[in-house]
N, CA, C and O atoms as a Tinker XYZ file with bonds, in Angstrom:
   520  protein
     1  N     29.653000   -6.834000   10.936000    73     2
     2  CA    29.275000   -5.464000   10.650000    64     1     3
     3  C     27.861000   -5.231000   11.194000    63     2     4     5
     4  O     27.059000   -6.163000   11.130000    81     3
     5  N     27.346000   -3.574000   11.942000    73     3     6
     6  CA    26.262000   -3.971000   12.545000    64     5     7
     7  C     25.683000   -3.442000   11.244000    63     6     8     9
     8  O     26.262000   -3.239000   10.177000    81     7
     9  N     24.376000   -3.260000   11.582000    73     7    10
    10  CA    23.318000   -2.756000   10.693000    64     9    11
    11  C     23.519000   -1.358000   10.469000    63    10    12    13
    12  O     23.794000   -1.163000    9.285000    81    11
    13  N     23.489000   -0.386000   11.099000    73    11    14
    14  CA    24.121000    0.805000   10.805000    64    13    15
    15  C     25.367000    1.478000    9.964000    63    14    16    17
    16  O     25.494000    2.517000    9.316000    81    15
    17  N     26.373000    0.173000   10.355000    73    15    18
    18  CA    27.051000    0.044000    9.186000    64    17    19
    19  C     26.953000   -0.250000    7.912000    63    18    20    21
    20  O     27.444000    0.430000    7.010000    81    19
    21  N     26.050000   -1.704000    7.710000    73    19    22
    22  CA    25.834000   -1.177000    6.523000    64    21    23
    23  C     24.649000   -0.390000    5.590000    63    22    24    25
    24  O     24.509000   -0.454000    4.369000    81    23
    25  N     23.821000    0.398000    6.609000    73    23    26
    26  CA    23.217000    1.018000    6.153000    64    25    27
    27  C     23.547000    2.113000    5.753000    63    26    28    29
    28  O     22.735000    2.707000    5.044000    81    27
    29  N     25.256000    2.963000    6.165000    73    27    30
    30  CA    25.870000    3.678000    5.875000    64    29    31
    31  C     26.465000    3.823000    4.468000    63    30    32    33
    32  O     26.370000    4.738000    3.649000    81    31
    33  N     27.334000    2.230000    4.424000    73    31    34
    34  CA    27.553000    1.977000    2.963000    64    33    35
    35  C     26.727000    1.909000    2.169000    63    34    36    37
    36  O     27.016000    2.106000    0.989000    81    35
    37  N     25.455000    1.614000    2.550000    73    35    38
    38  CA    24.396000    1.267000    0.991000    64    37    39
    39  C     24.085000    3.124000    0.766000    63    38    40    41
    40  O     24.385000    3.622000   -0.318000    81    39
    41  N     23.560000    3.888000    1.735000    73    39    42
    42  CA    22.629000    4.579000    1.613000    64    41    43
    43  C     23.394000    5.873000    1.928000    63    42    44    45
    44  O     22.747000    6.920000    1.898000    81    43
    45  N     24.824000    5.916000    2.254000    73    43    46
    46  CA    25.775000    6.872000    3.126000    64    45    47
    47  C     25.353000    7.481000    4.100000    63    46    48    49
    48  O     24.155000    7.548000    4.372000    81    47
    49  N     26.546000    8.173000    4.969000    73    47    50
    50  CA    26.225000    8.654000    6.162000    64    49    51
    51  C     25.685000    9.270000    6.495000    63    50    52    53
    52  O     25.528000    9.169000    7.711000    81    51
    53  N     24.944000   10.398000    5.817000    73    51    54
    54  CA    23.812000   11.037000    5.827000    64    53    55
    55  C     22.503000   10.610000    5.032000    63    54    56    57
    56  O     22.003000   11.512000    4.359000    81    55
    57  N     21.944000    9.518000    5.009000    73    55    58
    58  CA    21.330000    9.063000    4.122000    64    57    59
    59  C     19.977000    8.198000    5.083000    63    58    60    61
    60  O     18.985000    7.602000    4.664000    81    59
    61  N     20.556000    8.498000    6.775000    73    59    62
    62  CA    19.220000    7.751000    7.728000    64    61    63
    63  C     19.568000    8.916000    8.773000    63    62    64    65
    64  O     20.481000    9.692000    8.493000    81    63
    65  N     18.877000    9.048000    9.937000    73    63    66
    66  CA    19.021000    9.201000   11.000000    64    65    67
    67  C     19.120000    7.773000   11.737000    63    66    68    69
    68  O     19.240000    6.645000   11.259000    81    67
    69  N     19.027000    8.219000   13.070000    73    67    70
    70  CA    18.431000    6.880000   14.500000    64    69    71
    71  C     18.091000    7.569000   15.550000    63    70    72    73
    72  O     18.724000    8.462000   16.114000    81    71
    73  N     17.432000    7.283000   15.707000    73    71    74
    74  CA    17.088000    7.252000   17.617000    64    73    75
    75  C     16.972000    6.265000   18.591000    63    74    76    77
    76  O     17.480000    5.270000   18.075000    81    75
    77  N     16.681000    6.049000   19.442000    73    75    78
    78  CA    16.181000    4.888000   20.677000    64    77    79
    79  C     15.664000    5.376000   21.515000    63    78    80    81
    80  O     15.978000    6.527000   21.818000    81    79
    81  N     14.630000    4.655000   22.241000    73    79    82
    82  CA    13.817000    4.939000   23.182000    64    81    83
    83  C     13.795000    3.345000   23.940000    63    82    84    85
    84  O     13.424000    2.326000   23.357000    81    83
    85  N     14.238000    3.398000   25.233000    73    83    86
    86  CA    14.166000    2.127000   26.051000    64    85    87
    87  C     15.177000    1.416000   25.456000    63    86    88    89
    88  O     16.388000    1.594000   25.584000    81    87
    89  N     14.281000    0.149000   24.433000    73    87    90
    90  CA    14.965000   -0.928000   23.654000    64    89    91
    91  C     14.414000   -0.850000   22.412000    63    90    92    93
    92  O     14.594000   -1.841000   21.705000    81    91
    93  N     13.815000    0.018000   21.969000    73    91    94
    94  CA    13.407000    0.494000   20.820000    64    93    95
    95  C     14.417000    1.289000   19.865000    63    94    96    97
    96  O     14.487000    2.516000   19.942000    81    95
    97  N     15.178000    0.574000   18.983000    73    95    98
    98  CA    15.941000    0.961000   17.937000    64    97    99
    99  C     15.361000    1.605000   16.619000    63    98   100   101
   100  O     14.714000    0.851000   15.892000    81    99
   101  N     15.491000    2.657000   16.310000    73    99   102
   102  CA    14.782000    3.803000   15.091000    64   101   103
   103  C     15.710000    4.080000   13.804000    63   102   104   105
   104  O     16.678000    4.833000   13.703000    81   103
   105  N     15.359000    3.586000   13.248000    73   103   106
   106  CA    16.260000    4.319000   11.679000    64   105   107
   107  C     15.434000    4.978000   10.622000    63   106   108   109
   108  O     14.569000    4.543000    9.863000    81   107
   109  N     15.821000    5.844000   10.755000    73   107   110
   110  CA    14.474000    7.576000    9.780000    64   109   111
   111  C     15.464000    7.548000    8.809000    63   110   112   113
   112  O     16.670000    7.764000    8.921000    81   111
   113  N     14.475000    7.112000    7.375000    73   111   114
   114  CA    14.878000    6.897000    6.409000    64   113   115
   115  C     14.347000    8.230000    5.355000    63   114   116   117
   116  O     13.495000    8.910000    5.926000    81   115
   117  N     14.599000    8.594000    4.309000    73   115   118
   118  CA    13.830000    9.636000    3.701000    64   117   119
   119  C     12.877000    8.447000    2.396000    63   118   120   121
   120  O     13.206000    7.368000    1.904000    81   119
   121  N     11.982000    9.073000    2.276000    73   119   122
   122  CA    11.271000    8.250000    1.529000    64   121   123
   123  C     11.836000    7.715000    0.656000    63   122   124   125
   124  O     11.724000    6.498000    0.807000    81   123
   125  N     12.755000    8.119000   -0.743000    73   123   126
   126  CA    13.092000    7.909000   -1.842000    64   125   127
   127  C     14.407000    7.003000   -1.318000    63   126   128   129
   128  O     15.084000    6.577000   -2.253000    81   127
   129  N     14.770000    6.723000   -0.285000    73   127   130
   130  CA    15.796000    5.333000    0.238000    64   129   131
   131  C     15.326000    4.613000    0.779000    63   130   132   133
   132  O     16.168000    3.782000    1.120000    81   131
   133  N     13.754000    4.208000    1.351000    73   131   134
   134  CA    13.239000    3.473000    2.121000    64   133   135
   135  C     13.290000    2.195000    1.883000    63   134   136   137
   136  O     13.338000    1.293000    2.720000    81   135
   137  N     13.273000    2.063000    0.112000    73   135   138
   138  CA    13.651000    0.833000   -0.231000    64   137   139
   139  C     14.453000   -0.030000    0.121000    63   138   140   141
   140  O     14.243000   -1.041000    0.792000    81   139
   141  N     15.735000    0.487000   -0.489000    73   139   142
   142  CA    17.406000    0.234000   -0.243000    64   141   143
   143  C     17.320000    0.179000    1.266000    63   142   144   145
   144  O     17.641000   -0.979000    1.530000    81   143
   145  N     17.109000    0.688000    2.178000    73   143   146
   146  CA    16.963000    0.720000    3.303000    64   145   147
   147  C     16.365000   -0.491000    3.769000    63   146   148   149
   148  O     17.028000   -0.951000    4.698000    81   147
   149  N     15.408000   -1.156000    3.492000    73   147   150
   150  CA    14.751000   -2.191000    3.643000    64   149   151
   151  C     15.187000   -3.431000    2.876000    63   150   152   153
   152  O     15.088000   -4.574000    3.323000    81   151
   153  N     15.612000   -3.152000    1.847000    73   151   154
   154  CA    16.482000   -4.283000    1.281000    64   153   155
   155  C     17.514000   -4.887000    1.915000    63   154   156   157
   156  O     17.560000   -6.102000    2.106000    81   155
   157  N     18.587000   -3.890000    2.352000    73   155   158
   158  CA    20.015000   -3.725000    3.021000    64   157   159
   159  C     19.472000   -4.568000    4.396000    63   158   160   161
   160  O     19.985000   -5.636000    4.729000    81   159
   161  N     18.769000   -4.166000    4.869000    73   159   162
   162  CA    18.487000   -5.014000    6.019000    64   161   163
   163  C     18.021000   -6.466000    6.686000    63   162   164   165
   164  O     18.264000   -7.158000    7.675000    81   163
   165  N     17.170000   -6.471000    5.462000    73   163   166
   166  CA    16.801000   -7.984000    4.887000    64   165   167
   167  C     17.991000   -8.637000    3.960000    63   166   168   169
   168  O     17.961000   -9.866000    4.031000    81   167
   169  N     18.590000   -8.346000    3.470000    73   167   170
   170  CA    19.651000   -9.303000    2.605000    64   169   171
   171  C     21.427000   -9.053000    3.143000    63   170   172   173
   172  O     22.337000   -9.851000    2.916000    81   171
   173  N     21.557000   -7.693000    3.909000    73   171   174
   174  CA    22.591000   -7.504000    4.232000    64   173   175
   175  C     22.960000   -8.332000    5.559000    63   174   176   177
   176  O     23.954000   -9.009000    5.823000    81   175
   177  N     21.568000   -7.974000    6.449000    73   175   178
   178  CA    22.262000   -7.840000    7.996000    64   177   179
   179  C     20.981000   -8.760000    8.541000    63   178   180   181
   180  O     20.740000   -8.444000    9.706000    81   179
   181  N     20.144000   -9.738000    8.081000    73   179   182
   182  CA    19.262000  -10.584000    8.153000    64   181   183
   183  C     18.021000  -10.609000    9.158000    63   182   184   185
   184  O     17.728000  -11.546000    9.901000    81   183
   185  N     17.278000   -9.263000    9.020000    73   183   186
   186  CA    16.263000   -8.884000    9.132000    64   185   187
   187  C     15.009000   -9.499000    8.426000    63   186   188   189
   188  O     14.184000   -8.859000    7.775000    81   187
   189  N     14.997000  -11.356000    8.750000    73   187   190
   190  CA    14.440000  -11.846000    7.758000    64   189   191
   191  C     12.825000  -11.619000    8.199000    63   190   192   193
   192  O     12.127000  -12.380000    7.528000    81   191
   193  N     12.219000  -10.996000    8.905000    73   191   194
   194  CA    10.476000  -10.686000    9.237000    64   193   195
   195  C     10.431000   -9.425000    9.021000    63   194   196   197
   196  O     11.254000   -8.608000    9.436000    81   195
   197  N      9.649000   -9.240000    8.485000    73   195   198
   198  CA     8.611000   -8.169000    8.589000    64   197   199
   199  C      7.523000   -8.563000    9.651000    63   198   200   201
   200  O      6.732000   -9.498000    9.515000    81   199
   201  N      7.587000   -7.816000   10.601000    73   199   202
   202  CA     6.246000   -8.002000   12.049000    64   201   203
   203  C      5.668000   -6.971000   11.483000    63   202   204   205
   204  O      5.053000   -7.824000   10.844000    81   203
   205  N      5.222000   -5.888000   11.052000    73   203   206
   206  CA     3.999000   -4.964000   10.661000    64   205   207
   207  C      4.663000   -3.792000    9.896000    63   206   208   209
   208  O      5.858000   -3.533000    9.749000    81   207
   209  N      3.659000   -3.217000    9.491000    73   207   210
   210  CA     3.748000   -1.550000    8.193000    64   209   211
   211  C      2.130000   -1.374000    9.506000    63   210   212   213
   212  O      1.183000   -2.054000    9.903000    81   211
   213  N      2.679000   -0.118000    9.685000    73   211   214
   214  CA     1.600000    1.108000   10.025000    64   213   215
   215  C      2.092000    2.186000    9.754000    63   214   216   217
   216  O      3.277000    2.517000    9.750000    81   215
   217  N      0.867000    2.963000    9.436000    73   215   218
   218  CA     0.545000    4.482000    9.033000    64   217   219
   219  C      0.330000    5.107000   10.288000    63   218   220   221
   220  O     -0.120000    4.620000   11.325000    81   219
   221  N      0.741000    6.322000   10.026000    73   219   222
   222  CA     0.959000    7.185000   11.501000    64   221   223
   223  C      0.315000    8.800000   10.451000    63   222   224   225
   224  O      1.025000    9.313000    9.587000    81   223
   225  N     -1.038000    9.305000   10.792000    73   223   226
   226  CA    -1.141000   11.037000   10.290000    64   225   227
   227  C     -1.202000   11.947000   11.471000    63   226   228   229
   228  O     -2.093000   12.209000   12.280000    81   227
   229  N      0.238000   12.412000   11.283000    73   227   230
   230  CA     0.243000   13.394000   12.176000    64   229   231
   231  C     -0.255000   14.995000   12.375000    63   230   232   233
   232  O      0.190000   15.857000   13.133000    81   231
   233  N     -1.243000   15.045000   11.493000    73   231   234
   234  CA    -2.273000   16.433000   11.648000    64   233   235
   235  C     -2.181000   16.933000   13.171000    63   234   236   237
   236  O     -2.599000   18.061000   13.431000    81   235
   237  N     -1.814000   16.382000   13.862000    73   235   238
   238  CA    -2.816000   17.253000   15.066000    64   237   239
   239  C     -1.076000   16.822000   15.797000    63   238   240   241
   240  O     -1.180000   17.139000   16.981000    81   239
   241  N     -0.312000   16.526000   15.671000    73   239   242
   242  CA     0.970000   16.663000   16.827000    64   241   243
   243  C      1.361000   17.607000   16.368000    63   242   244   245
   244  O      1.766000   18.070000   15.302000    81   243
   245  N      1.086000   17.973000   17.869000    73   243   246
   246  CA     2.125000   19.053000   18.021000    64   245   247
   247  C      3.557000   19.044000   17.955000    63   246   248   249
   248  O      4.298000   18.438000   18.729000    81   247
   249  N      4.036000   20.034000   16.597000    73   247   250
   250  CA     5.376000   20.508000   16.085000    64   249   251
   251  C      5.796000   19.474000   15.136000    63   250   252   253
   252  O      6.962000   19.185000   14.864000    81   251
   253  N      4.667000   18.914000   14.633000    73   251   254
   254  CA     5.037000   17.504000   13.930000    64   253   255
   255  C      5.094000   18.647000   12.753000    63   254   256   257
   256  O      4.354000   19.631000   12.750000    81   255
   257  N      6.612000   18.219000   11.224000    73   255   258
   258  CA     7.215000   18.578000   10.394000    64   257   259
   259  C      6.150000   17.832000    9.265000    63   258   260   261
   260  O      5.538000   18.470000    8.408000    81   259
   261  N      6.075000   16.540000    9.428000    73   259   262
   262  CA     5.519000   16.207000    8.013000    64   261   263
   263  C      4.296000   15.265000    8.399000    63   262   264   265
   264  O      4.261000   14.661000    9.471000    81   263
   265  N      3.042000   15.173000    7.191000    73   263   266
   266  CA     1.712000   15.055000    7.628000    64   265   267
   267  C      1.640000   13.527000    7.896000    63   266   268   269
   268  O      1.296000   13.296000    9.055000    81   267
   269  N      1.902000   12.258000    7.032000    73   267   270
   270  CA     1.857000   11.206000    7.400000    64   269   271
   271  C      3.326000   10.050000    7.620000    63   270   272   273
   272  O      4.130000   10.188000    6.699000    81   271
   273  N      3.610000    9.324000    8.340000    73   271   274
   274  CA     4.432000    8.539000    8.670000    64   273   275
   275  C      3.923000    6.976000    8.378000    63   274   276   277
   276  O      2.783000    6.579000    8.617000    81   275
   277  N      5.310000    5.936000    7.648000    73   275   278
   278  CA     4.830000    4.876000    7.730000    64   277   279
   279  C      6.096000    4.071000    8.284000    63   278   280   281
   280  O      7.272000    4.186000    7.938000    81   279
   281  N      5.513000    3.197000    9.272000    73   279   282
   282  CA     6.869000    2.513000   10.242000    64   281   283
   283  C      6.587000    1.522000    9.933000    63   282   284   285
   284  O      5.393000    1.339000    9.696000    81   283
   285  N      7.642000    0.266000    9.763000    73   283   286
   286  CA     8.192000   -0.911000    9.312000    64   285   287
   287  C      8.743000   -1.528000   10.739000    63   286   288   289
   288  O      9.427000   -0.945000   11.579000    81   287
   289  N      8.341000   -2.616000   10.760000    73   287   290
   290  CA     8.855000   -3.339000   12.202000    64   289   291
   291  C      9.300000   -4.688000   11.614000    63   290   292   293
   292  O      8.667000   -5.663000   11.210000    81   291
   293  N     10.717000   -4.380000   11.713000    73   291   294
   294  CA    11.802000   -5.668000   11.612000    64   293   295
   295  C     12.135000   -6.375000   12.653000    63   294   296   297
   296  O     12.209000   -5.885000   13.780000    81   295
   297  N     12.396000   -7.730000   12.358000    73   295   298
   298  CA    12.975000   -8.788000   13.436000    64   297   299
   299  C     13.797000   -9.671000   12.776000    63   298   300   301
   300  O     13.504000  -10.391000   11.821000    81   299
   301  N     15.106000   -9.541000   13.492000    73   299   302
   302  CA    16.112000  -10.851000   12.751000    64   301   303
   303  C     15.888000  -11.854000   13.554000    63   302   304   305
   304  O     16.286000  -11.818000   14.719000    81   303
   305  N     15.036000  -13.184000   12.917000    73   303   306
   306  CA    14.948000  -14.271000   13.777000    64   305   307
   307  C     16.083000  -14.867000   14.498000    63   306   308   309
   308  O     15.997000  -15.084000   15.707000    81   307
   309  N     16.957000  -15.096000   13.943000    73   307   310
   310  CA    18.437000  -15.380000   14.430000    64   309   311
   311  C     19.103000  -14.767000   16.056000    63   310   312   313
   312  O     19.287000  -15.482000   17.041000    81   311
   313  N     19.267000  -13.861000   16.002000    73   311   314
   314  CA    19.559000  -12.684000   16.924000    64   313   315
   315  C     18.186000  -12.407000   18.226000    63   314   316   317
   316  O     18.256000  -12.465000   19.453000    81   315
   317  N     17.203000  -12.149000   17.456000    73   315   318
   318  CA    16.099000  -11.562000   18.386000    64   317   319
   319  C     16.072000  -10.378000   18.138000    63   318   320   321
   320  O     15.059000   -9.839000   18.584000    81   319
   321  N     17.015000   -9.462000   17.410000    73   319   322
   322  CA    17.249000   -7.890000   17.335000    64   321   323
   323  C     15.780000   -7.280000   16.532000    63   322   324   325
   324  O     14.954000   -7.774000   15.765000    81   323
   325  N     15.877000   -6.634000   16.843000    73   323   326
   326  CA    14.487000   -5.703000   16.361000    64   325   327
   327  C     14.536000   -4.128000   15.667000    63   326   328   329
   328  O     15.196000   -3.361000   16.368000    81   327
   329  N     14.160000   -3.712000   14.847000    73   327   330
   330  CA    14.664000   -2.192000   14.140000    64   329   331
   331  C     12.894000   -1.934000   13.631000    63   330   332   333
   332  O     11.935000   -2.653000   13.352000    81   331
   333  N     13.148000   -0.668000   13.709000    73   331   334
   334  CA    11.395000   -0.014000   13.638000    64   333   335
   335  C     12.589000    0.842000   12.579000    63   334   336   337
   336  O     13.674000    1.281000   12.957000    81   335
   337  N     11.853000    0.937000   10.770000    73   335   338
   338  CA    11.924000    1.860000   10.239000    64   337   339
   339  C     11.366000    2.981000    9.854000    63   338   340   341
   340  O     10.397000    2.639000    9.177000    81   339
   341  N     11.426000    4.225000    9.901000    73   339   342
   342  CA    10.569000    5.332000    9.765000    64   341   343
   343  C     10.472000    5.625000    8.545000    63   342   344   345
   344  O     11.514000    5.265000    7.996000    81   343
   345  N      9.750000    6.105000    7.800000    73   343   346
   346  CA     9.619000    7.429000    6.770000    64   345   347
   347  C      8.632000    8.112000    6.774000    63   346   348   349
   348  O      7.656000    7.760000    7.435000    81   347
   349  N      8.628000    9.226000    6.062000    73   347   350
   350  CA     7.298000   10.177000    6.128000    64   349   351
   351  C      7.000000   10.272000    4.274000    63   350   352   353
   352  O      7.718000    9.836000    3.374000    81   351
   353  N      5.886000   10.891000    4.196000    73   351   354
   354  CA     5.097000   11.482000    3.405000    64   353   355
   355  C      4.497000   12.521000    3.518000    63   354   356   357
   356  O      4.075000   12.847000    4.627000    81   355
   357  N      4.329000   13.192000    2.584000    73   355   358
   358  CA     3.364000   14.620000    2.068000    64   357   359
   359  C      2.415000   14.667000    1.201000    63   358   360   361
   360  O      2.345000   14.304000    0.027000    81   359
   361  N      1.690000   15.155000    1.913000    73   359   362
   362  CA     0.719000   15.618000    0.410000    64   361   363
   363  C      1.391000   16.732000   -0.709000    63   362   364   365
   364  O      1.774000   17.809000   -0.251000    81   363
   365  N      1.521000   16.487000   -2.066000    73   363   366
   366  CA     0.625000   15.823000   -2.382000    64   365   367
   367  C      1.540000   14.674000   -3.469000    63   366   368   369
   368  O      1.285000   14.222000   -4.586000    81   367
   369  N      2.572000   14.509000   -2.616000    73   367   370
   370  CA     3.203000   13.098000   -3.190000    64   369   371
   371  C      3.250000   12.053000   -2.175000    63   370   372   373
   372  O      4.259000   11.932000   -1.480000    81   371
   373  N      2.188000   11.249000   -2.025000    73   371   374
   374  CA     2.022000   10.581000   -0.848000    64   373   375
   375  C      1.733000    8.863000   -1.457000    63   374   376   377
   376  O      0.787000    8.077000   -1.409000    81   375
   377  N      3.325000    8.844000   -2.104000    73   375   378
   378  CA     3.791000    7.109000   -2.657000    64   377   379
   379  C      5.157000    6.723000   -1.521000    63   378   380   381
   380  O      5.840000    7.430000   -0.779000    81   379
   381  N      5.134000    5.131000   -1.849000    73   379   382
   382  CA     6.320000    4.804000   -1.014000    64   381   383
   383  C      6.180000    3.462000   -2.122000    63   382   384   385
   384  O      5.182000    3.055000   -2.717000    81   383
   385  N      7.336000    3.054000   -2.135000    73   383   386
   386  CA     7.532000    1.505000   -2.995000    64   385   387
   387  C      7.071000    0.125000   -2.463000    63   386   388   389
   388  O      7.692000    0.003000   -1.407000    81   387
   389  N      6.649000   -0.485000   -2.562000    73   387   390
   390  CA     6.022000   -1.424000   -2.133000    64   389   391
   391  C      7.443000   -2.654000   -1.458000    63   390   392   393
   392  O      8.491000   -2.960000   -2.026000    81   391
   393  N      6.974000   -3.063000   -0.235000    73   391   394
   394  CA     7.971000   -3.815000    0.475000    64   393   395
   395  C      7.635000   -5.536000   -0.223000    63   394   396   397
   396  O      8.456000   -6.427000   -0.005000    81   395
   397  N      6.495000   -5.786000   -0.961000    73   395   398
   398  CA     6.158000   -7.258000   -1.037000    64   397   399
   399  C      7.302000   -7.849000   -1.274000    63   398   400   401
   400  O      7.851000   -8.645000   -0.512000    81   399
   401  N      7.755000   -7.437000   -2.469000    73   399   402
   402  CA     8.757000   -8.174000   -3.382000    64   401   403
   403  C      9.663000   -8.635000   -2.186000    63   402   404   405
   404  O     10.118000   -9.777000   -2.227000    81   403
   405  N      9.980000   -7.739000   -1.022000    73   403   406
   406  CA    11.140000   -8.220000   -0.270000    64   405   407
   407  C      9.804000   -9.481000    1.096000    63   406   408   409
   408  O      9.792000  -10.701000    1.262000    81   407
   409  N      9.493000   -9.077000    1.326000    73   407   410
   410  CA     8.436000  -10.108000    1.798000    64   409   411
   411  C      6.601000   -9.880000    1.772000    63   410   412   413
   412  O      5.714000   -9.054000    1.986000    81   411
   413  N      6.750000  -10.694000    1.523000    73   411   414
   414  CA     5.644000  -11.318000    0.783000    64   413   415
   415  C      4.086000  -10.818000    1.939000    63   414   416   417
   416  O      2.999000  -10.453000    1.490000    81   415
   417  N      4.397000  -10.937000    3.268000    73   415   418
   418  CA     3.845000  -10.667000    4.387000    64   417   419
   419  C      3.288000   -9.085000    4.191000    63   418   420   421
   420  O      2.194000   -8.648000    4.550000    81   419
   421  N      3.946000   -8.651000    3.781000    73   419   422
   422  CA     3.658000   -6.796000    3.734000    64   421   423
   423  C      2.256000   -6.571000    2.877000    63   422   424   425
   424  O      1.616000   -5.520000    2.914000    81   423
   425  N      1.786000   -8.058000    1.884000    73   423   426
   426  CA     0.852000   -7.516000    1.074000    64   425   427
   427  C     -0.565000   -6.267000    2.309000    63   426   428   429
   428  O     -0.726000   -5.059000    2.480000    81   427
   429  N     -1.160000   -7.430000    2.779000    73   427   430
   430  CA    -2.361000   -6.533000    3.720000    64   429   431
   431  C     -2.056000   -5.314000    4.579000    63   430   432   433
   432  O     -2.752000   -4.303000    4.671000    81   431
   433  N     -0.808000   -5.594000    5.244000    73   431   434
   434  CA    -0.359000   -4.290000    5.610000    64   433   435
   435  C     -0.382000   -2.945000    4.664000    63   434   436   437
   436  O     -0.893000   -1.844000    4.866000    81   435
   437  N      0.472000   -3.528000    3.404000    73   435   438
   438  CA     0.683000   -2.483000    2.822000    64   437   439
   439  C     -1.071000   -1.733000    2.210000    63   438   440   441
   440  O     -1.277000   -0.661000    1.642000    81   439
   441  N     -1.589000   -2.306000    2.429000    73   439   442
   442  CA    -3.112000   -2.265000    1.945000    64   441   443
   443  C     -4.155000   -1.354000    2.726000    63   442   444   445
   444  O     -5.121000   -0.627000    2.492000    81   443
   445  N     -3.651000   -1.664000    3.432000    73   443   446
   446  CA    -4.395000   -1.173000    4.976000    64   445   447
   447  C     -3.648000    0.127000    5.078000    63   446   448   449
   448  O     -4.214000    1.138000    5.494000    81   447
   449  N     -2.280000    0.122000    4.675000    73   447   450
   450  CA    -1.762000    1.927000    4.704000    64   449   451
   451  C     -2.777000    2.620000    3.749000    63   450   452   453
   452  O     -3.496000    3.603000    3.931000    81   451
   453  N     -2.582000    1.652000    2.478000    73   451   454
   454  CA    -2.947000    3.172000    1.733000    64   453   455
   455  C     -4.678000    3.049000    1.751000    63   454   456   457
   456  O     -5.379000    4.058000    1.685000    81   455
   457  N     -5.175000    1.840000    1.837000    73   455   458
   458  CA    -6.858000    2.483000    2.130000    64   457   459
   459  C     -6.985000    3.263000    2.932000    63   458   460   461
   460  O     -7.674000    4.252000    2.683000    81   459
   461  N     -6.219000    3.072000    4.488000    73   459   462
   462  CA    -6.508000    3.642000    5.274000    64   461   463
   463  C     -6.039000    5.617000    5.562000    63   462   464   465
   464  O     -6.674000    6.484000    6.162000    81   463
   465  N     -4.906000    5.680000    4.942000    73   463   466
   466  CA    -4.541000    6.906000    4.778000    64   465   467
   467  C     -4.091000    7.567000    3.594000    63   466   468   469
   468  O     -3.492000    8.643000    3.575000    81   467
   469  N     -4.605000    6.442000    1.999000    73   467   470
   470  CA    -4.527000    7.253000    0.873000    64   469   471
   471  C     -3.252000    7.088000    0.750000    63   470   472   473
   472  O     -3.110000    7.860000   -0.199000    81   471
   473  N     -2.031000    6.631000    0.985000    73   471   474
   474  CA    -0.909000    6.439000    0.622000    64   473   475
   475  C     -0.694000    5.343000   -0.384000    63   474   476   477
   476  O     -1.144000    4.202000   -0.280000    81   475
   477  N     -0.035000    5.759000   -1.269000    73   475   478
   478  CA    -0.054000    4.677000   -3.053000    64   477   479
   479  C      1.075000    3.996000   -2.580000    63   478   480   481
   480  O      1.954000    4.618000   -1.983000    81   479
   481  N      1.159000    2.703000   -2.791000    73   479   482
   482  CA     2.076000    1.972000   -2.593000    64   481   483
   483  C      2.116000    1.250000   -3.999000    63   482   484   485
   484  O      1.372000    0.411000   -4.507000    81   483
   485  N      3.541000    2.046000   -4.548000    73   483   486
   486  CA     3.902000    1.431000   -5.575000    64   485   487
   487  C      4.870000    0.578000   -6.287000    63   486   488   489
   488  O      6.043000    0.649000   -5.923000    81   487
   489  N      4.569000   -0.173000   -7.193000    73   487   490
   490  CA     4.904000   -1.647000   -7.246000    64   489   491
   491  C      3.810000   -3.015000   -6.335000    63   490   492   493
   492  O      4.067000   -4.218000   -6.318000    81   491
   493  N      2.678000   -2.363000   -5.707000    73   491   494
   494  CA     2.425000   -3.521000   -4.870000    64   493   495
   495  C      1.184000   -4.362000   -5.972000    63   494   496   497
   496  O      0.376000   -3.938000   -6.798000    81   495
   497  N      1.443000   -5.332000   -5.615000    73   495   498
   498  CA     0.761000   -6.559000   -6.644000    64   497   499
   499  C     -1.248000   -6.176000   -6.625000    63   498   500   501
   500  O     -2.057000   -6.420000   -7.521000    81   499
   501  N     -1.428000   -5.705000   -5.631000    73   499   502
   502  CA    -3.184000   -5.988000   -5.535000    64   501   503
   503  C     -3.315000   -4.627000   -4.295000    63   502   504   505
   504  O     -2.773000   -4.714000   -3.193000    81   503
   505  N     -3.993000   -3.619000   -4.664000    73   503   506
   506  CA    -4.090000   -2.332000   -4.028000    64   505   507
   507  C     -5.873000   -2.407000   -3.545000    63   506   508   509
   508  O     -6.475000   -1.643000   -2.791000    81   507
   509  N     -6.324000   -3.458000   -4.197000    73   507   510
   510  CA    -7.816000   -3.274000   -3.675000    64   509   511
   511  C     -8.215000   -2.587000   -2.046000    63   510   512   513
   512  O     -7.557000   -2.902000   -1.055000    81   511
   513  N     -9.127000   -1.835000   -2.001000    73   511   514
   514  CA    -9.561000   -1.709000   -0.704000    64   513   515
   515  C     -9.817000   -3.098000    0.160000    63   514   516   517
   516  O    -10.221000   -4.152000   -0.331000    81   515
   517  N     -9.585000   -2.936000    1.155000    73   515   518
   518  CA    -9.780000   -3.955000    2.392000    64   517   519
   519  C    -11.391000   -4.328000    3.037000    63   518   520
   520  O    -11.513000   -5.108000    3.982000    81   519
């Protein structure tokens, strides 16, 4: 089953987008599934790395819909396959659930989002500034 599949079953068919660019695989998650979304991928379809969390504020793009973005860069060691997950945020609910619990690697990343762009990452073990 690929990943899309079962990101369908966990989260249903309207429950992600995708895009691609080159070899760049995209799955736009809505915030309040980003979890499940990230779970499903790591335990379903063995997306066992997390390679990075960055914050993206899109104030100034042009025709950009919502103010900040945070992308997730997966790698299934196994495969080599690679998936960049999207979600956005708004002011002035600008939380996302914390990825640690699923790996452990996300702590500084996730740290570096929200010092850096005020985004609460909740559930995460140690929020101190960087």
């Amino acid at each position: 089953m690929s990943y899309l599949d079962a990101l369908a079953a966990k989260l249903g068919p309207d429950g992600y987008s995708t895009s691609e660019f080159r070899d760049n695989k995209r799955v736009h998650v809505p915030a309040d599934k980003v979890y499940a979304a990230l779970q499903c991928l790591k335990e379903e379809c063995g997306f066992d790395m997390l390679i990075d969390v960055v914050g993206v504020d899109y104030l100034l793009y042009p025709d950009a819909r919502d103010r900040f973005g945070v992308v997730y860069a997966l790698l299934n060691t196994k495969t080599g396959e690679r998936v960049y997950v999207k979600t956005c945020v708004n002011e002035p609910e600008l939380e996302l659930p914390s990825a640690y619990p699923l790996w452990k690697g996300a702590d500084w990343m996730e740290r570096e989002v929200c010092d850096m762009f005020g985004i609460v990452i909740a559930g995460h073990p140690d929020l101190r500034r960087i």
